[in-house]
ROSE-4610 file (N, C-alpha, C; in Angstrom, 1 decimal, always signed):
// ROSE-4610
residu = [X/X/X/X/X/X/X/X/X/X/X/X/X/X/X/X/X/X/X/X/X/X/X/X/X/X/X/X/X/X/X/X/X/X/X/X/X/X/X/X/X/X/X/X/X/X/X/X/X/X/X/X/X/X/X/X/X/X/X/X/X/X/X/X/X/X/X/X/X/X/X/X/X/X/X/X/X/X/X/X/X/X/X/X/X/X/X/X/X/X/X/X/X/X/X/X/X/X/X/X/X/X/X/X/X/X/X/X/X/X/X/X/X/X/X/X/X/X/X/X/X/X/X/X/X/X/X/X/X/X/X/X/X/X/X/X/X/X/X/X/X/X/X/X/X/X/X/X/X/X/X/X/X/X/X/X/X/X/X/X/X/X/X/X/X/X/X/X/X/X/X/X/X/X/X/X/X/X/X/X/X/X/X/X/X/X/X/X/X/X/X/X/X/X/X/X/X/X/X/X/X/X/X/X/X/X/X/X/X/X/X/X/X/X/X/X/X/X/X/X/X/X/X/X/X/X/X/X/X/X/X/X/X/X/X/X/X/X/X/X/X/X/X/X/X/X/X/X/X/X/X/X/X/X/X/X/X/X/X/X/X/X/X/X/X/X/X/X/X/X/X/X/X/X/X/X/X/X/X/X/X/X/X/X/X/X/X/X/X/X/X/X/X/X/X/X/X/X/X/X/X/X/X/X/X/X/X/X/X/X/X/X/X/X/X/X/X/X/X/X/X/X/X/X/X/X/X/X/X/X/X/X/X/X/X/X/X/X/X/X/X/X/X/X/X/X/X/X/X/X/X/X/X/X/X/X/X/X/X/X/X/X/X/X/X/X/X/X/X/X/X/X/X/X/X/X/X/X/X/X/X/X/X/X/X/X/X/X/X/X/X/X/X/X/X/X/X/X/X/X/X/X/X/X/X/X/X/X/X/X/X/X/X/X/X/X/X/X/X/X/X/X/X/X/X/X/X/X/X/X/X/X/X/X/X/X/X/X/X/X/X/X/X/X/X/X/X/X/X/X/X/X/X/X/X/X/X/X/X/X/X/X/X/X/X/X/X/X/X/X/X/X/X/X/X/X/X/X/X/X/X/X/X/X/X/X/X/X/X/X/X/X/X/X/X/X/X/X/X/X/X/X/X/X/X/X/X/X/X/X/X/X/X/X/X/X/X/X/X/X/X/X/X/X/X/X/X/X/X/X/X/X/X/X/X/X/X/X/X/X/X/X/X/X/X/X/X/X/X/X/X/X/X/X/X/X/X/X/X/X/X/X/X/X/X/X/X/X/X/X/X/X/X/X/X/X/X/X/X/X/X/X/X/X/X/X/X/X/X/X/X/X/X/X/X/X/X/X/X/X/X/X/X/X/X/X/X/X/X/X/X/X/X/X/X/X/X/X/X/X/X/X/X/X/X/X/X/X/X/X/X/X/X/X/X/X/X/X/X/X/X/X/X/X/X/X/X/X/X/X/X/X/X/X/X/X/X/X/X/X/X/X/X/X/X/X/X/X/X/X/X/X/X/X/X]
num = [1/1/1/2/2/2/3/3/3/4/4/4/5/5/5/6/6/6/7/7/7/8/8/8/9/9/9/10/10/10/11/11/11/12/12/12/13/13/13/14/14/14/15/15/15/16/16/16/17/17/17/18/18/18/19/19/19/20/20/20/21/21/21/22/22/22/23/23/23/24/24/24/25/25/25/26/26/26/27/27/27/28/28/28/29/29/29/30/30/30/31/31/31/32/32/32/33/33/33/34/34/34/35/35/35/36/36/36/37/37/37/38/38/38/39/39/39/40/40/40/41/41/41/42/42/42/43/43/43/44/44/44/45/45/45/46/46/46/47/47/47/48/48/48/49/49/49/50/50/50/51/51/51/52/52/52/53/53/53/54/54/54/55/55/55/56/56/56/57/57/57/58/58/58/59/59/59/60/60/60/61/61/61/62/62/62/63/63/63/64/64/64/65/65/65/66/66/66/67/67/67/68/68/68/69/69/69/70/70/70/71/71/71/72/72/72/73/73/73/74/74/74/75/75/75/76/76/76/77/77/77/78/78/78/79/79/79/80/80/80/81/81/81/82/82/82/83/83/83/84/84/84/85/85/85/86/86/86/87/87/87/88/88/88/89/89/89/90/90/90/91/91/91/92/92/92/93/93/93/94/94/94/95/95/95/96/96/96/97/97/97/98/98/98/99/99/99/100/100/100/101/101/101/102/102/102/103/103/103/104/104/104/105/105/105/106/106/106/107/107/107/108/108/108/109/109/109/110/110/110/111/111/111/112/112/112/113/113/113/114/114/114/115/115/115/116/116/116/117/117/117/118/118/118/119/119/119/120/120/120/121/121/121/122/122/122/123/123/123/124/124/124/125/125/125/126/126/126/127/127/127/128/128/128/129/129/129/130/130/130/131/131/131/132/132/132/133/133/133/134/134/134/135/135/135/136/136/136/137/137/137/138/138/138/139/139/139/140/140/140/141/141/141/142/142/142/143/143/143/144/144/144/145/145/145/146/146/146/147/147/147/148/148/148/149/149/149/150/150/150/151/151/151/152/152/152/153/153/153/154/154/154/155/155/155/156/156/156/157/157/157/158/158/158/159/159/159/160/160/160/161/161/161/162/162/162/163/163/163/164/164/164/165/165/165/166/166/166/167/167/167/168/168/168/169/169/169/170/170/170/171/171/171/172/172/172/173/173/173/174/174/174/175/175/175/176/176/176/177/177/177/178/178/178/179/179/179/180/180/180/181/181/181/182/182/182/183/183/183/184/184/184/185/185/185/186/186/186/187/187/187/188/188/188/189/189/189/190/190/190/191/191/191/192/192/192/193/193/193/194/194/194/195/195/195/196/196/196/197/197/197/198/198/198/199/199/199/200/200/200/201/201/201/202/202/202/203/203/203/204/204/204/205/205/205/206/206/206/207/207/207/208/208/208/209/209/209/210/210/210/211/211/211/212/212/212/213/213/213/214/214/214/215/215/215/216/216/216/217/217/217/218/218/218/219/219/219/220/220/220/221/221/221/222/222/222/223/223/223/224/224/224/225/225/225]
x = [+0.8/+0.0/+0.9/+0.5/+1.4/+1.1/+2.4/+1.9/+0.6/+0.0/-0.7/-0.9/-1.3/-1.3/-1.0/+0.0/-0.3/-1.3/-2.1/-3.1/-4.6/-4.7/-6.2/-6.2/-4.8/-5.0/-5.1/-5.6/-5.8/-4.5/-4.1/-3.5/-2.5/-1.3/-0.1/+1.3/+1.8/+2.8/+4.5/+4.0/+4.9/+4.5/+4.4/+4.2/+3.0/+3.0/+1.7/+0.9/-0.7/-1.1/-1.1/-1.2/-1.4/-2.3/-3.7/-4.5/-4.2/-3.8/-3.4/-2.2/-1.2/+0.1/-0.3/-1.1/-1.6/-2.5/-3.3/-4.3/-3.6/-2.0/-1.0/-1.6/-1.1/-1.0/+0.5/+0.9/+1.9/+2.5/+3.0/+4.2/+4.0/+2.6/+3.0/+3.1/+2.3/+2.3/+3.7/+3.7/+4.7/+5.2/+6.7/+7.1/+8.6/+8.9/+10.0/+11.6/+12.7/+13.4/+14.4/+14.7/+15.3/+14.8/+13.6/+13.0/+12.0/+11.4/+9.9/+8.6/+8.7/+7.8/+6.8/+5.5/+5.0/+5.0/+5.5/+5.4/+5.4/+4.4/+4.3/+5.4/+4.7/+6.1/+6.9/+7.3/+7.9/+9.7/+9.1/+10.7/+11.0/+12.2/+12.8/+12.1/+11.7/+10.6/+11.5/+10.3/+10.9/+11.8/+11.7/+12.3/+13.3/+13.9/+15.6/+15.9/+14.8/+16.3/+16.9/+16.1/+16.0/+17.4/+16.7/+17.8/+18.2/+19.0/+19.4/+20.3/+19.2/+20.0/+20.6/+21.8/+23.0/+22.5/+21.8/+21.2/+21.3/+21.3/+21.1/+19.8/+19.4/+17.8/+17.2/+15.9/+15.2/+14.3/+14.1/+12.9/+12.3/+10.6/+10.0/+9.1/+8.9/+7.6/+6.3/+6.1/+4.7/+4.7/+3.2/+2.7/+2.7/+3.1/+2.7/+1.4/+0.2/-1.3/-1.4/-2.8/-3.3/-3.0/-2.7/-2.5/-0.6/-0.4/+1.4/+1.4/+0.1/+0.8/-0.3/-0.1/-0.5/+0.6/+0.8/+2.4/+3.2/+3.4/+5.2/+5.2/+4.7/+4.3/+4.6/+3.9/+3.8/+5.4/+6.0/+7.3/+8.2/+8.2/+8.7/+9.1/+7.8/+7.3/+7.3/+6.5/+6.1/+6.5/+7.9/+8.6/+8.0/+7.2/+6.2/+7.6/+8.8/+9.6/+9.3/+8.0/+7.3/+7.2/+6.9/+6.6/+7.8/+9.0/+10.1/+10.4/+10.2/+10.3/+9.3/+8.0/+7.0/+7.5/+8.1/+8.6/+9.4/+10.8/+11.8/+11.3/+10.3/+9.6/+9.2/+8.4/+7.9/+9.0/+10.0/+11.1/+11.8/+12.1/+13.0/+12.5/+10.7/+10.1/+10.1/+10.0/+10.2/+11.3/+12.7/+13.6/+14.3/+13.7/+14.4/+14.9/+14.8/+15.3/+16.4/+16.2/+16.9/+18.9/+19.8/+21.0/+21.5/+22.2/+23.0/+23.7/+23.4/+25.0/+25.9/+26.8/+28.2/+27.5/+26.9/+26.3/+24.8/+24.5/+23.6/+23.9/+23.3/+23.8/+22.2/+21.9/+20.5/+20.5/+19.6/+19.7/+20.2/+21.5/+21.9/+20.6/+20.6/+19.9/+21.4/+20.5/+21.9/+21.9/+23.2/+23.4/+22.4/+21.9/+21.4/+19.5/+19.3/+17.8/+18.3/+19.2/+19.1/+18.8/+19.6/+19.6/+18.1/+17.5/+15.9/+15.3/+15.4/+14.3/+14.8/+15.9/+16.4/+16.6/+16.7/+16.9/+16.5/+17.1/+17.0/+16.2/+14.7/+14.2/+14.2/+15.1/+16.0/+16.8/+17.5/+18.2/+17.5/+16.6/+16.0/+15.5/+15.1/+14.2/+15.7/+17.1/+17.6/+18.8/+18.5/+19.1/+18.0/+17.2/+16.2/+16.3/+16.0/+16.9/+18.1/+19.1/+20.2/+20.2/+19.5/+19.0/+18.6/+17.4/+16.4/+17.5/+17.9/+18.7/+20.3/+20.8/+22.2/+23.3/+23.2/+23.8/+24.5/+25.4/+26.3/+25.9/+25.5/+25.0/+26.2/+26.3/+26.8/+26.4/+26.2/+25.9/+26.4/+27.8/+28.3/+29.1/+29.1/+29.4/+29.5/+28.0/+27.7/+27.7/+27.6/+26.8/+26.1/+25.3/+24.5/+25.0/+25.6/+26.8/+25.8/+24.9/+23.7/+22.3/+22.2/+20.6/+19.9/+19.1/+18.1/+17.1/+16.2/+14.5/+14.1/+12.8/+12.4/+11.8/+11.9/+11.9/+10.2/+9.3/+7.8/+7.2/+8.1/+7.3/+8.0/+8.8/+9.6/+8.2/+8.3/+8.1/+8.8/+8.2/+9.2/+10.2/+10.3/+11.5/+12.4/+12.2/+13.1/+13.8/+13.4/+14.0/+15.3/+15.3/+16.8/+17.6/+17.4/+18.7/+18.7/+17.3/+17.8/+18.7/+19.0/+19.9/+21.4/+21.5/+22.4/+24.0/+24.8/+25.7/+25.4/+24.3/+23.9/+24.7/+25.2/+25.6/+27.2/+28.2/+29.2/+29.9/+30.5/+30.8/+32.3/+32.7/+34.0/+34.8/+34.2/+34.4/+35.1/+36.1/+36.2/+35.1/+33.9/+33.5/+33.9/+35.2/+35.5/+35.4/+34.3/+34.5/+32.5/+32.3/+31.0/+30.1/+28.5/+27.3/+26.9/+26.4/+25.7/+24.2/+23.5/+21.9/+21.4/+21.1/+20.6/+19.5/+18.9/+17.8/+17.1/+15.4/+15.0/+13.6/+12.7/+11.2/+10.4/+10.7/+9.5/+10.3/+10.1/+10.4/+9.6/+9.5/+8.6/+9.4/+9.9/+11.3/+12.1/+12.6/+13.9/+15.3/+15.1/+15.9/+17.3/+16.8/+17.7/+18.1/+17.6/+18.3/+19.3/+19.1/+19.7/+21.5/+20.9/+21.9/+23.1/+22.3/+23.0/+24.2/+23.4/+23.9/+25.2/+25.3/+25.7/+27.2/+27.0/+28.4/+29.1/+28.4/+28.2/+29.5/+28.9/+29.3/+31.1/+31.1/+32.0/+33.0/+32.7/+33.5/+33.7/+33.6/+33.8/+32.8/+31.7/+31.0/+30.4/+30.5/+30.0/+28.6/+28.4/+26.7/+26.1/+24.9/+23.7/+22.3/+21.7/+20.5/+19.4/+18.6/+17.4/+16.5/+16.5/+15.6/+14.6/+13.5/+12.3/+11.7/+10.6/+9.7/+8.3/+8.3/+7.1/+7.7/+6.7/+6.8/+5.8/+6.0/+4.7/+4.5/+3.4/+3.1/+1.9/+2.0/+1.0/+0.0/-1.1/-2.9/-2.6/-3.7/-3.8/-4.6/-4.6/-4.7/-3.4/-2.4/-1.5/-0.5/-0.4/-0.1/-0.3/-1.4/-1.9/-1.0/-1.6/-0.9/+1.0/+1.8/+2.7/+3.2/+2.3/+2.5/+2.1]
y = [-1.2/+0.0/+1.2/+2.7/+3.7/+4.2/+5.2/+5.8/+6.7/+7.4/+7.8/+9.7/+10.3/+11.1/+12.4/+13.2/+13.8/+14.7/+15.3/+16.2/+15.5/+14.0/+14.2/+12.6/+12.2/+10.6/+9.5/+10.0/+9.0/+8.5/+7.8/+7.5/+7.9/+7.8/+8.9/+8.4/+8.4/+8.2/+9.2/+10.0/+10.7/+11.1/+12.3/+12.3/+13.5/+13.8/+14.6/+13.7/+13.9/+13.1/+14.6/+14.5/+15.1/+16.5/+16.2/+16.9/+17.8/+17.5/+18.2/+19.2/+18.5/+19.2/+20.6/+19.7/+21.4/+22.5/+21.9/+22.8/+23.8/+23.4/+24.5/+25.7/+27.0/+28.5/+28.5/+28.3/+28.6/+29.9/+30.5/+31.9/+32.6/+32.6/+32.8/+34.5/+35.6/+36.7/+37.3/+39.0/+39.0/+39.9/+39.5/+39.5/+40.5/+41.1/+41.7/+40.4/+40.4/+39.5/+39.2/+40.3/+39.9/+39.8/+39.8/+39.3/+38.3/+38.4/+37.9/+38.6/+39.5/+40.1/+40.6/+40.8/+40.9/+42.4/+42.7/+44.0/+44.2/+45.3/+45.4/+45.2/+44.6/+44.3/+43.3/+43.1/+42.3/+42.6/+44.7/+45.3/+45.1/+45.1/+45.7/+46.4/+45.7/+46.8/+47.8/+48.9/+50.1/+49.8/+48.7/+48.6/+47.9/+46.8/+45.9/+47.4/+48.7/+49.5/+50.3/+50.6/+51.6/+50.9/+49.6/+48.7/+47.7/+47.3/+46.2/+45.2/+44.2/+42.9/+42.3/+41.6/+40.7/+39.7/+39.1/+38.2/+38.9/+38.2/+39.1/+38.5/+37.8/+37.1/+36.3/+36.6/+35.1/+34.4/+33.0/+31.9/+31.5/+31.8/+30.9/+30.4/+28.9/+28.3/+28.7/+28.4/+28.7/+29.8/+30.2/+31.2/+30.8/+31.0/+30.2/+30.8/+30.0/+30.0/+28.5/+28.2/+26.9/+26.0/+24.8/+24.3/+24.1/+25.1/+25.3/+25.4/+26.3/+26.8/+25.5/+24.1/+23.0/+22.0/+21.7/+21.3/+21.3/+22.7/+23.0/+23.1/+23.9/+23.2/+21.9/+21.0/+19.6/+19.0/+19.1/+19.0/+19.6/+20.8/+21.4/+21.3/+21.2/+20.8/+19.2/+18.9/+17.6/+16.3/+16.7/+15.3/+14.8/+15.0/+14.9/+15.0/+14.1/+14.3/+14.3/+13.3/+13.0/+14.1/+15.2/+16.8/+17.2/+16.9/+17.5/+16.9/+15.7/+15.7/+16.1/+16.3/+17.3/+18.3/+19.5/+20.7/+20.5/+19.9/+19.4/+19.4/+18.4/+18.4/+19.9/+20.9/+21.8/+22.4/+22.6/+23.7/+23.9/+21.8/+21.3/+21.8/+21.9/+22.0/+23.7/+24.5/+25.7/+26.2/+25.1/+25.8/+25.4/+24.3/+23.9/+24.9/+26.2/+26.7/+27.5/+28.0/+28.6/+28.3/+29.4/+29.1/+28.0/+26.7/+26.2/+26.8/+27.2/+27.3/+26.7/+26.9/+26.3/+25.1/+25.4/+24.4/+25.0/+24.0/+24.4/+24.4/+25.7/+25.8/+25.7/+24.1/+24.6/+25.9/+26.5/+27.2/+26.7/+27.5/+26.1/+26.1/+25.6/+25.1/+25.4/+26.2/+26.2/+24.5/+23.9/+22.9/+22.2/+23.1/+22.9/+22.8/+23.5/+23.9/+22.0/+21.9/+20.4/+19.2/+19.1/+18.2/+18.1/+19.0/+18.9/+19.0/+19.1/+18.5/+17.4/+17.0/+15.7/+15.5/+16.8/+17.1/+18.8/+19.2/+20.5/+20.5/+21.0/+20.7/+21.6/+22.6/+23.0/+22.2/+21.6/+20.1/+18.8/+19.0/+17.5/+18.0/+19.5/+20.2/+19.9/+20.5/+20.5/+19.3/+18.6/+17.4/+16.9/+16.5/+16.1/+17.3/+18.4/+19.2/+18.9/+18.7/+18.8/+17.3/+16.2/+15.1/+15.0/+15.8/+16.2/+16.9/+18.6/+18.9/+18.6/+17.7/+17.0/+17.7/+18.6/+20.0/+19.3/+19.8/+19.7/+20.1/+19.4/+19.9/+20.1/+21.5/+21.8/+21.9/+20.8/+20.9/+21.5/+21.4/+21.8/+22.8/+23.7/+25.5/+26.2/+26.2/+27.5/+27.0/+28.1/+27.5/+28.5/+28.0/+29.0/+29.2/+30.2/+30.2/+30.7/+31.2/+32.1/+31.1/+30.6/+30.3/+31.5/+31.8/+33.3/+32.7/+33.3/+33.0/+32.7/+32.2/+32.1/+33.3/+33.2/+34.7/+35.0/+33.5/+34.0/+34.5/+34.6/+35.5/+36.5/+37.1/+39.1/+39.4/+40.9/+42.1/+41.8/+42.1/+42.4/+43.3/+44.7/+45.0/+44.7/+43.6/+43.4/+41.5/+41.7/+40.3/+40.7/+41.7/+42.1/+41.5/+42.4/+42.6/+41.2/+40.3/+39.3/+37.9/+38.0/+37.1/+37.7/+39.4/+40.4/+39.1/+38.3/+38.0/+36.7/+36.1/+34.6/+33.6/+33.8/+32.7/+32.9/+31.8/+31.8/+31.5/+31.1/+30.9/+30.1/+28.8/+28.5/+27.7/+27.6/+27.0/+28.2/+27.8/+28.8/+28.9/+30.1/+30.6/+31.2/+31.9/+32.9/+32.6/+33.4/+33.3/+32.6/+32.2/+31.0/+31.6/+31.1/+31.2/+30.0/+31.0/+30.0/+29.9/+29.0/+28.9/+28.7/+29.8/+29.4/+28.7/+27.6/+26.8/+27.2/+27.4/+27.2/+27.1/+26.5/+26.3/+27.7/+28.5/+29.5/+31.0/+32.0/+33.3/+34.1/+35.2/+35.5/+37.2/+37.8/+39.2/+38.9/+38.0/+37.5/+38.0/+38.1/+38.5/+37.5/+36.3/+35.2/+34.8/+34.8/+34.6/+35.7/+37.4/+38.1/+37.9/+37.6/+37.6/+36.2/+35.3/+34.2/+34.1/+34.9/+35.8/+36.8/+37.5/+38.1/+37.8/+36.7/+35.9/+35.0/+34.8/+34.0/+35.2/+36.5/+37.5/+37.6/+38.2/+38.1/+37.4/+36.0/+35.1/+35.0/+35.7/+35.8/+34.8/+34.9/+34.5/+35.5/+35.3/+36.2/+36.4/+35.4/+35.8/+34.8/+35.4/+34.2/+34.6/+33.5/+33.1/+32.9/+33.0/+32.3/+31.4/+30.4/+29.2/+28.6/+29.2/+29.1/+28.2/+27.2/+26.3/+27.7/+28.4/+29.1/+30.6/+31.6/+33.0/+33.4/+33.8/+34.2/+36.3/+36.3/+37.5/+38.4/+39.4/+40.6/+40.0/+40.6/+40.6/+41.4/+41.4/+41.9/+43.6/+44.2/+45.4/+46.0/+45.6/+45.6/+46.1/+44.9/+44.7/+46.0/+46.0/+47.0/+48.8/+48.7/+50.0/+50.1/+49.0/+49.0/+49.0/+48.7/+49.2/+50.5]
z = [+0.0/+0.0/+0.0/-0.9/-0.7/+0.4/+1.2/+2.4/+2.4/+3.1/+3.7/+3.6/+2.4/+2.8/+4.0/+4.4/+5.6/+6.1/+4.8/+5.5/+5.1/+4.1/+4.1/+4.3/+4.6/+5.3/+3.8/+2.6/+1.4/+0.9/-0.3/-0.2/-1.5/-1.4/-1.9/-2.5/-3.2/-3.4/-3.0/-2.5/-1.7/-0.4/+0.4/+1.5/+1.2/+0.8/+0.3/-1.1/-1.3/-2.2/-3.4/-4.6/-5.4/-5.2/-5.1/-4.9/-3.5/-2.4/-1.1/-1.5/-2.1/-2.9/-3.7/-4.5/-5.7/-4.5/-3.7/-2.7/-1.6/-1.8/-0.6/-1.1/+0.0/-0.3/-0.8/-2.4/-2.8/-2.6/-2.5/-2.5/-3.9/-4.9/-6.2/-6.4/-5.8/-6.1/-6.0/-6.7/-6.8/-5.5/-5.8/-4.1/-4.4/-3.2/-2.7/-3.4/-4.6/-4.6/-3.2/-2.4/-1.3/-0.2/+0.2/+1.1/+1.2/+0.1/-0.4/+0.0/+0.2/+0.9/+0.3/-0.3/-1.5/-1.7/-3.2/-3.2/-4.5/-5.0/-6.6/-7.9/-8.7/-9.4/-9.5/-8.2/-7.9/-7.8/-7.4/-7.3/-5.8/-5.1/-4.1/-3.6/-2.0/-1.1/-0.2/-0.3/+0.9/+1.9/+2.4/+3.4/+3.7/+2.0/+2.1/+1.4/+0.6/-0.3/+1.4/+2.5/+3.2/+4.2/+4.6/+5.3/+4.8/+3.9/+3.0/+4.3/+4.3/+4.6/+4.9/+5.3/+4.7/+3.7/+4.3/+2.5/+1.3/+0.7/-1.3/-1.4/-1.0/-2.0/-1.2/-1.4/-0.8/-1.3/-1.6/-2.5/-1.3/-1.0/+0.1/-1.2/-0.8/-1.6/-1.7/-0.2/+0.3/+1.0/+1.3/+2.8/+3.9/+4.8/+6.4/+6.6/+6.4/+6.4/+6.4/+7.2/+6.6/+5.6/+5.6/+6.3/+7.0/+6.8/+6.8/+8.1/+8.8/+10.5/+11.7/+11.2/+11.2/+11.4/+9.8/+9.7/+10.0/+10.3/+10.8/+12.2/+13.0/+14.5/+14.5/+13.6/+14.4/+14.1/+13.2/+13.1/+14.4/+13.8/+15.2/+16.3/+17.5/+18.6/+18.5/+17.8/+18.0/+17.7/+16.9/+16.5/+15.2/+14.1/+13.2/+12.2/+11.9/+11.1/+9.3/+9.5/+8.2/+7.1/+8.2/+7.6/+6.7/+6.8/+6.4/+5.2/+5.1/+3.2/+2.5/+2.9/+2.2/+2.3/+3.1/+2.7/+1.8/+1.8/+1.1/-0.7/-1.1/-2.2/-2.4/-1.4/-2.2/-2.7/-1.4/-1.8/-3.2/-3.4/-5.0/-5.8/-5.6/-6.9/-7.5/-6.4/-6.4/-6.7/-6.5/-6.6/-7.9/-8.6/-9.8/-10.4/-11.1/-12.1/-11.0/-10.1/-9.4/-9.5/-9.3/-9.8/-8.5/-8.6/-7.9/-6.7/-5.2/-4.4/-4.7/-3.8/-3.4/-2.3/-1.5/-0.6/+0.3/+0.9/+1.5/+3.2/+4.0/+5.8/+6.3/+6.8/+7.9/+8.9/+9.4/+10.4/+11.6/+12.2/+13.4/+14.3/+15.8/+16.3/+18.0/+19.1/+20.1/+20.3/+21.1/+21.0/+22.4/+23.7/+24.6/+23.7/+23.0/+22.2/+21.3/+21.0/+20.2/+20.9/+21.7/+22.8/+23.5/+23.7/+24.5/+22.9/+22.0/+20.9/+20.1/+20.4/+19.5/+17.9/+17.5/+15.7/+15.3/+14.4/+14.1/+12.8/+12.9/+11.6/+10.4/+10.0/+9.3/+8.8/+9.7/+9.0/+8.9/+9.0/+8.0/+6.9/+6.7/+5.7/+4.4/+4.9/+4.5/+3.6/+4.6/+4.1/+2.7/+2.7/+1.6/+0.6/+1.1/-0.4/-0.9/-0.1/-0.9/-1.5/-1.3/-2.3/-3.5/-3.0/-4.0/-5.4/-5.1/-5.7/-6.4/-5.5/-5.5/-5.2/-3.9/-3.5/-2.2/-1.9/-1.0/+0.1/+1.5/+2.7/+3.9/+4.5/+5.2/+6.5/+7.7/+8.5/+9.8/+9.8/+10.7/+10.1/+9.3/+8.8/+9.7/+10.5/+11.3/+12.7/+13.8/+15.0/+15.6/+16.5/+17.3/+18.5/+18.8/+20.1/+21.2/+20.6/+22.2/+22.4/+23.0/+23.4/+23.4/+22.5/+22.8/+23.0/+23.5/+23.9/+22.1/+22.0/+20.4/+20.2/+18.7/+18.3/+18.3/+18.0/+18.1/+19.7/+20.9/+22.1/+21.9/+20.5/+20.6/+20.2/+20.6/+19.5/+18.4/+17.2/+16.0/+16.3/+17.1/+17.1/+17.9/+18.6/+19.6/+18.9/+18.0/+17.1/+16.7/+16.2/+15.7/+16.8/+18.0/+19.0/+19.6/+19.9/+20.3/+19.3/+18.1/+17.8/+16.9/+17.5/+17.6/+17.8/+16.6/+17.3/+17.9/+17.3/+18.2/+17.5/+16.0/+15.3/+14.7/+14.7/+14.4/+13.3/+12.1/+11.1/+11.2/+11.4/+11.7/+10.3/+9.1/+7.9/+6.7/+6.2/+5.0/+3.8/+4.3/+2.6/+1.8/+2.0/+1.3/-0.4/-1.1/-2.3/-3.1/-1.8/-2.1/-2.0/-2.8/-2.6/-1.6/-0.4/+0.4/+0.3/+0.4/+0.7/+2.1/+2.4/+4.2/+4.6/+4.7/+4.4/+6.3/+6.0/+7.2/+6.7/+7.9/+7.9/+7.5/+8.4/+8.1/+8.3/+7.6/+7.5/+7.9/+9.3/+9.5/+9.5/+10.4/+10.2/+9.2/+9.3/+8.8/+9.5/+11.0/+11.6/+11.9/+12.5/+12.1/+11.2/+10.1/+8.5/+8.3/+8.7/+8.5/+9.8/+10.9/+11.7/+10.9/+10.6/+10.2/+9.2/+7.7/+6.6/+7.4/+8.0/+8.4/+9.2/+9.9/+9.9/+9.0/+8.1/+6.9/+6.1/+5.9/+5.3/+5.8/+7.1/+7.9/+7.6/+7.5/+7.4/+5.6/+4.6/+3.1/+2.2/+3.2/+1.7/+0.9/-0.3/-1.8/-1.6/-1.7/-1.5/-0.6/+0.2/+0.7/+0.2/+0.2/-0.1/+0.7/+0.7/+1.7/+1.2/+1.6/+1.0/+1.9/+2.3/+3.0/+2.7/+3.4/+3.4/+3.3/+4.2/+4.2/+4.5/+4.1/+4.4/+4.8/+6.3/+6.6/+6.5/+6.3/+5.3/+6.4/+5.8/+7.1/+6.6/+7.4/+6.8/+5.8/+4.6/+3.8/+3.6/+4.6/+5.2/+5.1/+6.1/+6.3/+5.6/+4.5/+2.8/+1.9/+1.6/+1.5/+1.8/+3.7/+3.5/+3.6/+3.4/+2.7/+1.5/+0.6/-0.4/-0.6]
């Protein structure tokens, strides 16, 4: 028998069945290129020209909406490792034309935050991409030298300062495209802090390669643009 669907239980030949696959909130409008953030056109928004980054770019697949903020929770929290080659697939499929890294860096994980959840699901997201793709996975590149509190009980502005210097870089990039792979993009403060040692340490460029982007209300949206 094929496995089991994960969101409608029928039955599948990968970890999502077809019809559940096509039914995600894809990432398709047009979006901010270095953040993803949606923004007319699909130029550079007010706010990477105002405060540009350390990333150069970012690809998220999906929206973190239904059924994404489901999913990734249960991964997350709950040990649901199943979840991660279904992201894995959306990401490949999204990312097919996209240009090659040099390798791919999961988001580290502090080594005390690893140990009480028993795997970093950035690196399982990550590992099956770099399969999928046939890309070079770098798991031990970076580290996360600070235990910060999680970034979903900040304020948004208090995200920056909490992972201010949280992550290390002890590998030679100098010269390389890195892809920073993680679950869900919500500031992009930790992607940016990450990038950022990444940079330090001589890499050319980084990337962001998201499972999900989570996006304002469409109000919100609105009066940003």
């Amino acid at each position: 028998m094929p496995p089991a669907c994960l969101l409608c239980g029928g039955p599948a030949h990968a970890a999502l069945c077809t019809g559940c696959r096509d039914d995600l909130p894809w990432h398709r409008e047009p979006a901010c290129p270095v953040c993803a953030h949606p923004s007319p056109g699909g130029r550079v928004c007010g706010a990477c020209l105002k405060h540009p980054p350390a990333y150069d770019r970012t690809r998220a697949a999906l929206v973190y909406a239904f059924p994404l903020d489901r999913l990734i929770p249960q991964l997350k929290y709950h040990g649901r490792l199943a979840v991660a080659p279904a992201l894995a697939d959306c990401l490949a499929a999204h990312l097919s034309a996209a240009p090659p890294p040099d390798c791919l860096v999961p988001m580290p994980l502090h080594p005390g935050r690893l140990r009480e959840r028993g795997f970093n699901q950035a690196g399982e997201i990550a590992r099956g991409l770099a399969q999928r793709l046939d890309l070079r996975l770098a798991t031990e590149m970076c580290r996360r030298v600070r235990d910060t509190p999680p970034q979903m009980r900040l304020a948004h502005d208090q995200r920056r300062r909490n992972v201010r210097d949280a992550f290390a870089c002890d590998a030679s990039v100098r010269g390389l495209h890195i892809a920073v792979v993680d679950d869900v993009m919500t500031t992009g403060s930790s992607l940016d802090a990450l990038a950022r040692s990444l940079k330090r340490a001589g890499a050319r460029e980084v990337s962001c390669w998201v499972a999900a982007r989570a996006l304002p209300a469409p109000s919100t949206q609105a009066a940003c643009a």
